[in-house]
C-alpha positions as a Markdown table, in Angstrom:
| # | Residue | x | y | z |
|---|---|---|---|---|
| 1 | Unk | 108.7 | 159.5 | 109.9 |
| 2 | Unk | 109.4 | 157.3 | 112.6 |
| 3 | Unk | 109.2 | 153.2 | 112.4 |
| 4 | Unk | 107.5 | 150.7 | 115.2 |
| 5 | Unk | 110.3 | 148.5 | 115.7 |
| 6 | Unk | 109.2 | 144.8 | 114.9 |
| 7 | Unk | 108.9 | 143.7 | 118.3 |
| 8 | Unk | 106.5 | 146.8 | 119.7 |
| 9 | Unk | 104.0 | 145.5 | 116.7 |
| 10 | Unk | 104.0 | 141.7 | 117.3 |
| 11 | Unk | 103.7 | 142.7 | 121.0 |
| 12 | Unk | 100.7 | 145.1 | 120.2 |
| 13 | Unk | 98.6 | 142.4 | 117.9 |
| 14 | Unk | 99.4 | 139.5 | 120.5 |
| 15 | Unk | 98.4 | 141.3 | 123.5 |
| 16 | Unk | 94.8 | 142.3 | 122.0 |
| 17 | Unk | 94.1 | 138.4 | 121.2 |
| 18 | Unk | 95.4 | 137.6 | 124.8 |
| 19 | Unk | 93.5 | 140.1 | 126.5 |
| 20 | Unk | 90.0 | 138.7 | 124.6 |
| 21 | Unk | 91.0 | 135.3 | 125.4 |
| 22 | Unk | 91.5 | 136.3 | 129.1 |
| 23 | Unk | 88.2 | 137.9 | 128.9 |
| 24 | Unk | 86.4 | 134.8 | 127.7 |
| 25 | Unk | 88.0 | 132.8 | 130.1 |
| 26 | Unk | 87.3 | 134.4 | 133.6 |
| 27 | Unk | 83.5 | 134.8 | 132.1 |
| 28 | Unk | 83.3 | 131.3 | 131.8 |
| 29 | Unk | 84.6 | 130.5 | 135.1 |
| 30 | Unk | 82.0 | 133.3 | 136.3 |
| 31 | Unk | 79.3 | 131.2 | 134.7 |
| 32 | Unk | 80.5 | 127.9 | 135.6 |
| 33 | Unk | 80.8 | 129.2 | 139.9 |
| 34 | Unk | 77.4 | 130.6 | 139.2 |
| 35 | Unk | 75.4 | 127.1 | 138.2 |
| 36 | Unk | 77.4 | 125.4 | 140.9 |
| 37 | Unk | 76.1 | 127.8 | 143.0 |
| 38 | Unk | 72.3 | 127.4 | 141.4 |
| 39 | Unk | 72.9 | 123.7 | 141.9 |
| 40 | Unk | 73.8 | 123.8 | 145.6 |
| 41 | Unk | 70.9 | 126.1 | 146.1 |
| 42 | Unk | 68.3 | 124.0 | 144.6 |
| 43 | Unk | 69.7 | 120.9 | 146.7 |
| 44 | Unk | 69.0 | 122.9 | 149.4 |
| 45 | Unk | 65.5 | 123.9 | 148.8 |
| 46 | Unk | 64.5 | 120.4 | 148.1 |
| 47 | Unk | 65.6 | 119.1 | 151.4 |
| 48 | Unk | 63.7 | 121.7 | 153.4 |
| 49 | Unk | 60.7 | 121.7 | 151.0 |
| 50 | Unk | 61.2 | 118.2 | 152.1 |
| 51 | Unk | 61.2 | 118.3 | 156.2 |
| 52 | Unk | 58.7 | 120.8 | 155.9 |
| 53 | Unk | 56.7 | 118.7 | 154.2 |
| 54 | Unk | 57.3 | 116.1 | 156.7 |
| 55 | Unk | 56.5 | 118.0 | 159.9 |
| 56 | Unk | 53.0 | 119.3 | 158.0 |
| 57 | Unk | 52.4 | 115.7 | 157.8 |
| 58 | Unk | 53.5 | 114.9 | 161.7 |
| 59 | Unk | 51.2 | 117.8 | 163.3 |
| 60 | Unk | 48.3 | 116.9 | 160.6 |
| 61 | Unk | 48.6 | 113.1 | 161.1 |
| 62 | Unk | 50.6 | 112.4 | 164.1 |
| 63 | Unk | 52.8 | 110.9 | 162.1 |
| 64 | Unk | 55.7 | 111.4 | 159.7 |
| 65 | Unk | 54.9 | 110.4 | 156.3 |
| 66 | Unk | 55.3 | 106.3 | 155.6 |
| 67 | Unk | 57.1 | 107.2 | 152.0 |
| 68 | Unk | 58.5 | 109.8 | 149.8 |
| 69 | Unk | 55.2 | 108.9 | 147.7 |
| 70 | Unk | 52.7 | 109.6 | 150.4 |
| 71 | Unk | 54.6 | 113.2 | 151.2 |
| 72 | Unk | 54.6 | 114.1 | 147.3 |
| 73 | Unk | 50.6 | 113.1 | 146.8 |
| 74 | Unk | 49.8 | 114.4 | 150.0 |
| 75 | Unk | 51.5 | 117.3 | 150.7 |
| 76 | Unk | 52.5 | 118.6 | 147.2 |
| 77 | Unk | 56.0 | 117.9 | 147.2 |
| 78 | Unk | 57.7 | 117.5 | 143.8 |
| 79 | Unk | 60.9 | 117.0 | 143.3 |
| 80 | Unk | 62.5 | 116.7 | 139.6 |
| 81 | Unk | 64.0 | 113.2 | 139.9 |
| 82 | Unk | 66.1 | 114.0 | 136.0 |
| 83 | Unk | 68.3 | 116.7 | 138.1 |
| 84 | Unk | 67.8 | 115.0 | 142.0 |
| 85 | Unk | 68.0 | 111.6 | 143.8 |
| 86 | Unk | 66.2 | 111.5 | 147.1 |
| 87 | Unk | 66.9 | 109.1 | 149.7 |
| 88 | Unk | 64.4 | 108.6 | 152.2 |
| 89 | Unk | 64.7 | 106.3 | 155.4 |
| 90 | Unk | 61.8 | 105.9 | 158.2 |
| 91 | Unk | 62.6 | 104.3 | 161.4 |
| 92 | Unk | 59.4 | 104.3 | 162.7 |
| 93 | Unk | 56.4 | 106.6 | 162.9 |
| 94 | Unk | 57.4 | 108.9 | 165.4 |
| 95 | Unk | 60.6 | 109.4 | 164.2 |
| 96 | Unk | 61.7 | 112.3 | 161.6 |
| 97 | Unk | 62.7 | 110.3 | 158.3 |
| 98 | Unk | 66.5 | 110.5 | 157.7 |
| 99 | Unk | 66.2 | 112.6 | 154.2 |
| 100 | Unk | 69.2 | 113.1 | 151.9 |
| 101 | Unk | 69.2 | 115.1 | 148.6 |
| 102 | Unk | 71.8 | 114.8 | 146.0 |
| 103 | Unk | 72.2 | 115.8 | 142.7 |
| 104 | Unk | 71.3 | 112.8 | 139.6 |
| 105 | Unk | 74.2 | 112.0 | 137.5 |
């Protein structure tokens, strides 16, 4: 009968460890690209649910809406302010409100 030498079996039971551990690893950096990703997406969304909103309100009113309020009660806008900050500048009435959408810390 033939023996392993010693350094075949510590190879063999630290390579099936490592290889799990590498495993676990790339999956979380899957995951973690994947909510970034979900993140960026739903910034996204709100901004154009957003200046759709806002042009509704321009060819219904003839005018862009006077607050972020107004366009939510009006035009059934939400936004969930626990994951998103919305900034929201009017000029004037005529003018397409500067909208900017980033994520709440």
């Amino acid at each position: 009968m033939k023996h392993t030498p010693v350094w075949k079996r510590l190879l063999k039971n630290l390579l099936a460890p490592l290889a799990a551990l590498a495993v676990v690893v790339f999956f979380a950096a899957a995951l973690e690209g994947l909510d970034q990703g979900q993140a960026e997406k739903g910034l996204d969304q709100l901004e154009v649910a957003l200046r759709r909103g806002c042009v509704s309100c321009y060819a219904a009113e003839g005018v862009y809406p006077p607050s972020l309020d107004y366009l939510q009660e009006h035009y059934g806008v939400q936004i969930d302010r626990k994951r998103y900050k919305v900034y929201y500048e009017v000029f004037a009435e005529n003018l397409m409100p500067n909208i900017t959408v980033l994520e709440a810390r």
